[in-house]
N, C-alpha and C positions, 0 to 999 in steps of 0.2 A: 084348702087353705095352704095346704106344702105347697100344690102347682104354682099358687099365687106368691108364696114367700122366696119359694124356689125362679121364682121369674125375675121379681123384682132383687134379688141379692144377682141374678145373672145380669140385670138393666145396671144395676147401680155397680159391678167391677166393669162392664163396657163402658160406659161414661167413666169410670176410672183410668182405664188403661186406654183412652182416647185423651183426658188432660195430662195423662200422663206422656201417652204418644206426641203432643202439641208440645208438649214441654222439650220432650228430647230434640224433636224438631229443632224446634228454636235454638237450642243450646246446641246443635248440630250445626245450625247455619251461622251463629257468630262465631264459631271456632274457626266454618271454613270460611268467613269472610275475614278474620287474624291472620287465616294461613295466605289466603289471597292476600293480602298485603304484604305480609312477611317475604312473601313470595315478590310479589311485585317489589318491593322494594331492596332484595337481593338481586334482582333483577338490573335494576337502573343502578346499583352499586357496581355489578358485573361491569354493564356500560363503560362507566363512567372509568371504570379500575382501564380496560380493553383499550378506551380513548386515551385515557394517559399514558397505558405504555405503548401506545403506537404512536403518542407524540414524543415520549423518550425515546423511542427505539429509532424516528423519523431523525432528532436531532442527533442521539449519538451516530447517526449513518452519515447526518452534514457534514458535523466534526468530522469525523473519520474521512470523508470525502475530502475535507477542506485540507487538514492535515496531511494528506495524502498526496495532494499536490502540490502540496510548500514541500514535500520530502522529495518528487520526482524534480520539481523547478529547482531544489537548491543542489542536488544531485547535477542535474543539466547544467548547470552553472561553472559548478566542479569540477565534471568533467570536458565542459569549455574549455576553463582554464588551464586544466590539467595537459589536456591536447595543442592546447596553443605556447604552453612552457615547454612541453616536447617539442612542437617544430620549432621553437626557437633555440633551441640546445640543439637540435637536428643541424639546424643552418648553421649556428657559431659550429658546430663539430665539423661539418663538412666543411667551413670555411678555413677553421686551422688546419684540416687533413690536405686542402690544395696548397696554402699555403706551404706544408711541413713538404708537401710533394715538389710543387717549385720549388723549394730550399733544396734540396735533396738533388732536383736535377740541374739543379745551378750547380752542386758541389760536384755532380757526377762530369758535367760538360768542361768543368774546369778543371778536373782530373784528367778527364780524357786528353784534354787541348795540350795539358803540360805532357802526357806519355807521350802524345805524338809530337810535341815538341823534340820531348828530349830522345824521340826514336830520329827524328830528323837529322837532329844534332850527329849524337850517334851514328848514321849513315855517312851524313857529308864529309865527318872528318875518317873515317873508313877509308871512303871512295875520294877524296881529298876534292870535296866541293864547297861552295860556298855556304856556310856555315847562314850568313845572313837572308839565306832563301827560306830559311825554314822559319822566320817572322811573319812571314804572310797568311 
């Protein structure tokens, strides 16, 4: 009767710790089927997070591009301007420098005309010549 009592209390914890083993199972596989989702749904969050900042990071690079060329075009523009206000102060400058230089050599040839006028002068009445030669 022990071997029999002793078998069946062995039958009866195996069928125990096999609904119990079922049990773990199960409450094993819907944990990892939460985690699977949790998972997957971290997941498509990742995504979705990766896609919008490659779409912000796409359009702050537009902007940045766009802006970047209104600063080099209005630069170019500037310096157009700038360069074409120089040669024009260039030419007016060089224009009063010939200017101020023909003055100058007007005022030099008519100084000159009058020395040798009045060196003429000076000679003919020296050398007692005609005075009215030295008009030509």
């Amino acid at each position: 009767m022990k071997t029999k009592a002793m078998a069946l209390a062995l039958l009866l914890s195996l069928m125990g710790c096999t609904e119990s083993s079922e049990e773990t199972k199960s409450d094993v596989k819907k944990e990892m089927e939460k985690a699977g989702e949790t998972t997957s749904e971290a997941y498509e969050e990742a995504k979705e997070d990766a896609a919008d900042s490659w779409d912000d990071t796409k359009d702050a690079t537009s902007d940045a591009l766009d802006d970047g060329k209104e600063m080099a075009s209005d630069a170019y523009e500037d310096g157009k301007k700038m360069a074409s206000d120089a040669y024009e102060d260039g030419k007016d400058m060089a224009s009063d420098a010939y200017d101020a230089s023909v003055e100058k050599a007007g005022e030099w040839k008519d100084a000159a005309a009058k020395k040798a006028y009045e060196a003429c002068v000076k000679m003919k009445k020296q050398m007692g010549g005609d005075v009215s030669e030295c008009d030509d």
